[in-house]
C-alpha positions in Angstrom: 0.0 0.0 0.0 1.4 3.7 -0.9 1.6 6.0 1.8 -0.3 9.3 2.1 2.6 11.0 3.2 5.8 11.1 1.4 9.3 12.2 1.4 9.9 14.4 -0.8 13.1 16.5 -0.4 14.8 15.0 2.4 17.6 17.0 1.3 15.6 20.2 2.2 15.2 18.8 5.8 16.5 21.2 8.6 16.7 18.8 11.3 14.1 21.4 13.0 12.0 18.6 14.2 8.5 20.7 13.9 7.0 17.7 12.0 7.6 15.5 14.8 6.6 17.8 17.2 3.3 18.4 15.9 2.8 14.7 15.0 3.4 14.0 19.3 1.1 16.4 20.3 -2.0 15.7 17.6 -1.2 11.7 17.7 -0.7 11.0 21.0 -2.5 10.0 24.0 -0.3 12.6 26.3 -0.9 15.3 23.7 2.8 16.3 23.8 5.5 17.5 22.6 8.2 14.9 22.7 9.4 13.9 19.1 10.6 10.3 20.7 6.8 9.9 21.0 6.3 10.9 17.3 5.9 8.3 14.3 8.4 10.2 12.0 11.8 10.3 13.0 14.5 12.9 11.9 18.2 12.0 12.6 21.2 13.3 11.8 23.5 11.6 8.9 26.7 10.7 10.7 29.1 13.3 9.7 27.4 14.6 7.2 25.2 18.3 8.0 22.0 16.9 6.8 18.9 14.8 8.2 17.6 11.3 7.5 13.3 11.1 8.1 12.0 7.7 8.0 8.4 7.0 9.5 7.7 4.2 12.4 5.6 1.2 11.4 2.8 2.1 13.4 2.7 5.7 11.9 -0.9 6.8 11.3 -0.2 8.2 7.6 -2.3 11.0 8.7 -0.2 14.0 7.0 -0.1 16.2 10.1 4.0 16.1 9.7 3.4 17.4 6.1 1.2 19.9 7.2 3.7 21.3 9.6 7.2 20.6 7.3 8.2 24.4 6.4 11.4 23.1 4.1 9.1 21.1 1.5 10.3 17.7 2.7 7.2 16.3 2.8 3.9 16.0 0.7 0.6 14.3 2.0 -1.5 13.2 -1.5 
């Protein structure tokens, strides 16, 4: 099955961690804002000044991270 939301442009990725962010507080039970709780994951390339964003099984493919990306690295279709 395709997902909803897609990477895009990792390159573009900031490392800001505002997608993760808002994907902890909106899909959550605790309604916070802890991106270890999140189902996308941004981590840094080992040395290297640019991100890696992957998505935990269990992720909810319901675009909020795309909504909240302001680099264009992801696209929710």
């Amino acid at each position: 099955m395709d997902r909803l939301t897609n990477v895009v442009a990792e390159q573009n990725c900031a490392g800001c961690n505002l997608c993760a962010l808002a994907c902890s507080f909106f899909n959550t039970e605790e309604r916070v804002f802890n991106p270890s709780k999140a189902f996308i994951q941004i981590e840094r390339k080992d040395g290297q000044n640019s991100f890696a964003v992957s998505f935990k099984e269990d992720c909810l493919d319901c675009g909020t991270c795309a909504e909240y990306c302001h680099y264009g690295v992801l696209s929710a279709e």
